[in-house]
C-alpha positions in Angstrom: 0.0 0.0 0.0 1.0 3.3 -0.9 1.9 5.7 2.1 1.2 9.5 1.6 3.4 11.7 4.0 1.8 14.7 3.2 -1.4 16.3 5.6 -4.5 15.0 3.6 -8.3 16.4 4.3 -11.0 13.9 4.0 -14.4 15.3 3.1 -17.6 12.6 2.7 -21.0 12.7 2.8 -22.4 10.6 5.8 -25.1 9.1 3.1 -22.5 8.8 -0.3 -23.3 5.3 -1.5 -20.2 6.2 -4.2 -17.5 7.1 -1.6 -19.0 5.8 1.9 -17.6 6.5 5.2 -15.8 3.3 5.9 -14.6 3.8 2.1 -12.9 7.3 2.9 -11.6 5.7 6.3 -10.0 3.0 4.5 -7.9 5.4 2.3 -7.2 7.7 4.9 -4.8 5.1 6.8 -2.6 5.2 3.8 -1.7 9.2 4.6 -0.7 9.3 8.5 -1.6 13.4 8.7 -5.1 12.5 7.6 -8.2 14.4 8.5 -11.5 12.9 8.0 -14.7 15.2 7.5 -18.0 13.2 7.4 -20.1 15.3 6.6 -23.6 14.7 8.2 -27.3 14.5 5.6 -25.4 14.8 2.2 -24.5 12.2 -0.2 -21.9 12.8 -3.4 -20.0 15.8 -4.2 -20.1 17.3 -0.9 -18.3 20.6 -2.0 -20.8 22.2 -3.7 -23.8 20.9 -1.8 -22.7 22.3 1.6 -19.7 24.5 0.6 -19.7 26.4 3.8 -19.6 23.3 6.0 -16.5 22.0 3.6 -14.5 25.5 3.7 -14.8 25.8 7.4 -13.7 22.3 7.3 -11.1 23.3 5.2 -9.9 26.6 6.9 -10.4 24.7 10.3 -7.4 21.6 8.7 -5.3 24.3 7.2 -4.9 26.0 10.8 -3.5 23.0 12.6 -0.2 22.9 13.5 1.7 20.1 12.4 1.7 18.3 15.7 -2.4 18.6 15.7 -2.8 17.7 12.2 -1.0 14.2 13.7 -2.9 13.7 16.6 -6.1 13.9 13.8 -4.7 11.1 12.1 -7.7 8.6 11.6 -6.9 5.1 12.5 
């Protein structure tokens, strides 16, 4: 499996059927800096259904300091 040592945001939809939950968990193992943002009642393409809940995600990820972005790290 490929590791990714680079900080990595996760945004799902709690409901996607194409990218579930567990799906996005799976692949967020591979990148040890990973964030994962489930994003409650939406499905597919969660950016520009709920654009403010992914950019406060986003701004929220980009603000962690190193150390925190670590300590994120879905397992």
């Amino acid at each position: 499996m490929v590791r990714i040592a680079a900080p990595v945001l996760v945004p799902t939809g709690a409901q996607d059927p194409n990218s579930t939950p567990e799906m996005e968990r799976a692949m967020a193992v591979a990148a040890p800096r990973t964030r994962l943002c489930v994003i409650e009642g939406h499905r597919h393409m969660v950016n520009p259904t709920e654009p403010g809940t992914v950019t406060e995600a986003t701004e929220g990820w980009l603000a962690m300091p190193a150390t925190a972005a670590e300590e994120a790290r879905v397992r």
